[in-house]
C-alpha positions, 0 to 999 in steps of 0.5 A: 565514450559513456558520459560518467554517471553523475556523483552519488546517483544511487543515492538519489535514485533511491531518495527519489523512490519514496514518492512515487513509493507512496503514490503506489501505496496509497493506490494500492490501498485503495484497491485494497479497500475496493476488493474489500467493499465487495467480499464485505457485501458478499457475505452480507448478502450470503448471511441474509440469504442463508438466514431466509433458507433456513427460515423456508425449511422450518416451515409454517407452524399449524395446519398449513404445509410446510416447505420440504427440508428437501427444498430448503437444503436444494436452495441453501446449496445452490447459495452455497455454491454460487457464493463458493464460487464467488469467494473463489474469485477472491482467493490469494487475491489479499496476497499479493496485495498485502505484500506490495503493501508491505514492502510499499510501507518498509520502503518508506521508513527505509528511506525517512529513517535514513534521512532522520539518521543524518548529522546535520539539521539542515541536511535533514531539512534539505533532504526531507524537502526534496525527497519527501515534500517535493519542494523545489531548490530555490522554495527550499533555499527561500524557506530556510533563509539561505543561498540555493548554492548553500542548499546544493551544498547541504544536499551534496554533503547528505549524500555523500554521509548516506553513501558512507552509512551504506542505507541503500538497499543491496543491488538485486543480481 
């Protein structure tokens, strides 16, 4: 015989979500800033190079001999293509990653939204602390001047108004 899943489970699940929600957001950021350093001093790099190319094929003015334009378009194209190459390692790599950031940060205000929606203060509080700070029961109990029994109680009954409000997100088939 199955054990009986416990009251509201669905519910807590999803309130647990958000922190580790926010721990794949803020590393995701960061890859986010990492990949974005690199495309950043790509195309510094591949300014000063086709700067410096285009310089080499206007040549020396006077008597001395200049660069062949031949020469110059030979090393600006070789630029070009290594530099093609290399953004190429970046396409459709901002794509994926901002809509995990995207869907990252809807998570979120999904679930504060839900907990600010709440009836009650202490419900609010109770839930906010849990879920969002990570507190434990009895520093939140301690916190608010109450029994831990009067936290469990608070929490049961925010629950259980979610539920009825209906804030988790639809079940994927």
């Amino acid at each position: 015989m199955m054990p009986e899943p416990r009251k509201n489970q669905d519910v807590r699940l999803w309130l647990k979500g958000y922190r580790s929600n926010m721990r794949n957001l803020d590393n995701h950021i960061k890859v986010y800033e990492r990949y974005r350093a690199k495309v950043d001093r790509y195309e510094a790099a591949f300014s000063r190079a086709t700067s410096a190319t285009q310089k080499w094929g206007t040549g020396i003015k006077g008597n001395q001999r200049n660069f062949s334009d031949k020469t110059a378009d030979a090393v600006l194209e070789m630029i070009e293509a290594s530099a093609t190459a290399s953004r190429g390692d970046y396409d459709g790599l901002f794509d994926w990653l901002v809509e995990d950031l995207s869907a990252l940060a809807s998570s979120g205000r999904k679930v504060l939204a839900a907990i600010n929606n709440l009836s009650h203060a202490d419900h609010k509080d109770a839930l906010f602390r849990r879920y969002i700070v990570g507190d434990t029961w009895e520093k939140i109990a301690l916190d608010m001047g109450v029994s831990v029994e009067s936290v469990y109680k608070w929490h049961g009954h925010a629950l259980d108004e979610l539920k009825e409000k209906g804030v988790l997100p639809p079940e994927k088939e």
